[in-house]
VOPAGU-2260 file (C-alpha; in pm, 1 decimal, decimal comma):
REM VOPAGU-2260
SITE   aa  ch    i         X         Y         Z
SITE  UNK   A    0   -1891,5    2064,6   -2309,5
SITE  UNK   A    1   -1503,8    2021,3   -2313,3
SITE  UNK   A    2   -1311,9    1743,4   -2400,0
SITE  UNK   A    3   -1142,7    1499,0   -2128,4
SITE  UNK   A    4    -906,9    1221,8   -2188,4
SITE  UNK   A    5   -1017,2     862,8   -2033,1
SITE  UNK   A    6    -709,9     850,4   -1790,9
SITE  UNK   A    7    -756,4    1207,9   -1690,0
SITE  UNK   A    8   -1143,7    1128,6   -1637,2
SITE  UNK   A    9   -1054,1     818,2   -1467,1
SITE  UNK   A   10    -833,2     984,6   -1235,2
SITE  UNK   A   11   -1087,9    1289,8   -1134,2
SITE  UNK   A   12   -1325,9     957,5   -1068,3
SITE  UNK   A   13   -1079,9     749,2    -846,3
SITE  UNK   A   14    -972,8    1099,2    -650,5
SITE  UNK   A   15   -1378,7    1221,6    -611,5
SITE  UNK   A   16   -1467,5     828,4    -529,9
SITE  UNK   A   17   -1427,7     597,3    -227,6
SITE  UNK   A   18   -1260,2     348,0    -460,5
SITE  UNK   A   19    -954,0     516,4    -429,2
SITE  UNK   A   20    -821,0     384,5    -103,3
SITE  UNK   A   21    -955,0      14,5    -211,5
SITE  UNK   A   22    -758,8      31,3    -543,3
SITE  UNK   A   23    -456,4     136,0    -381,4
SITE  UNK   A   24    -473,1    -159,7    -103,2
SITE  UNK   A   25    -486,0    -393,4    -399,6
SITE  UNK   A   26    -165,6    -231,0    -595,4
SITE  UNK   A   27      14,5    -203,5    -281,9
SITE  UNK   A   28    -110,6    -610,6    -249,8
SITE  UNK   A   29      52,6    -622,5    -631,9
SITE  UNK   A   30     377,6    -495,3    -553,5
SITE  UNK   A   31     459,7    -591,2    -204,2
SITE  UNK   A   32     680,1    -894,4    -251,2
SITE  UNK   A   33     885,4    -672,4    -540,4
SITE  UNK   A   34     907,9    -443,2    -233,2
SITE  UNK   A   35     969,8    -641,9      72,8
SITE  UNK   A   36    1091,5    -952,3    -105,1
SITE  UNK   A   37     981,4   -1336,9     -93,3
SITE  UNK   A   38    1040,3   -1425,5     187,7
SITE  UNK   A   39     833,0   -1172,0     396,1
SITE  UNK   A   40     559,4   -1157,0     149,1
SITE  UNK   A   41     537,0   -1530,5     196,1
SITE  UNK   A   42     470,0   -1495,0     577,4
SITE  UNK   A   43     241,1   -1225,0     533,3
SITE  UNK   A   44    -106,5   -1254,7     557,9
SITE  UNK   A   45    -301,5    -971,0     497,2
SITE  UNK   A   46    -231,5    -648,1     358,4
SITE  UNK   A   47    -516,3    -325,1     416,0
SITE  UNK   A   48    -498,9      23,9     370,9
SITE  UNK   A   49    -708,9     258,9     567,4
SITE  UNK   A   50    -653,3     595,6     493,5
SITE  UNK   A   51    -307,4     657,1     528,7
SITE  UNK   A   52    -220,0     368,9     749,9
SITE  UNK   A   53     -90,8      53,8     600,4
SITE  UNK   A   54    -172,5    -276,1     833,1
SITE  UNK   A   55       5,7    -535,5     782,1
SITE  UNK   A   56    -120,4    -907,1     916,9
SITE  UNK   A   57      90,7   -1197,7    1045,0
SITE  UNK   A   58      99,6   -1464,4    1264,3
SITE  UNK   A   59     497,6   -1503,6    1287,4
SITE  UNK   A   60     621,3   -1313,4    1547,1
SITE  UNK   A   61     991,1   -1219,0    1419,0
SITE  UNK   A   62     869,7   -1124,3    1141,5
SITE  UNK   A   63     634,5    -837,0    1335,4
SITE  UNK   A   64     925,9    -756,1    1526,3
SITE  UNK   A   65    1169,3    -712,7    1205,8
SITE  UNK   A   66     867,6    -489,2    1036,6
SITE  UNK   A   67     827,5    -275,1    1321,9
SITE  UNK   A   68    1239,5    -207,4    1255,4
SITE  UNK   A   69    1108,5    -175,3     878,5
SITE  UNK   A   70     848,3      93,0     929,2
SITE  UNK   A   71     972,0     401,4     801,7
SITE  UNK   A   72    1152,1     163,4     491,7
SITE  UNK   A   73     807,6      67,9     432,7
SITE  UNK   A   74     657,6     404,6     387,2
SITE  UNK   A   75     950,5     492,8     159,2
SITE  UNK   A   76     962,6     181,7     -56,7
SITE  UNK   A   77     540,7     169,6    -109,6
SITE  UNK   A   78     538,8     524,3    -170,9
SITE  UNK   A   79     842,8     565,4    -421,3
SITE  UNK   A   80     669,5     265,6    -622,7
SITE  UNK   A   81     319,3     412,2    -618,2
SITE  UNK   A   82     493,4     750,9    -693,9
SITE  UNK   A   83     298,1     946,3    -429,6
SITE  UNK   A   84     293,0     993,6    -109,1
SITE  UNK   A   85       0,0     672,7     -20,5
SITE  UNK   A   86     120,3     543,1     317,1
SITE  UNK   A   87     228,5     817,4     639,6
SITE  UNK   A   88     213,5     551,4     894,2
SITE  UNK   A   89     260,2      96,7     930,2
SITE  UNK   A   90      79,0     -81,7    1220,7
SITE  UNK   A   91     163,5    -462,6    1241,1
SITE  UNK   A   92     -81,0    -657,2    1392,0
């Protein structure tokens, strides 16, 4: 039998589980008003992550309109702070 680190172990878990996606909707959750700021995180009301896709929920409707500008500052910002490539598209709903 060979020898494993925990975080290595961990990560061959996360990557072979379906927990992966949900544990990356909540650290995307974590750092999303560092990314996008107060005042957008404020108005925001749900974050979820579904494969690739990031949705983002709200009920203000300049704010959908200035994320839909946003979208491909989104995808960069998320994924240069998760340091991978999590997110390929946004839908704002």
């Amino acid at each position: 039998m060979s020898q494993m680190h925990i975080g290595d172990a961990l990560k061959d878990f996360l990557n072979k589980s379906n927990l992966k996606s949900g544990l990356r909707s909540v650290q995307i959750e974590s750092v999303w008003e560092e990314v996008m700021g107060k005042t957008i995180a404020r108005y925001t009301d749900k974050i979820q992550l579904i494969k690739n896709t990031l949705f983002i929920y709200t009920s203000v409707a300049p704010l959908k309109q200035e994320l839909m500008y946003q979208k491909p500052k989104i995808i960069e910002r998320i994924n240069e702070v998760m340091n991978e490539q999590v997110i390929t598209d946004v839908i704002i709903k």
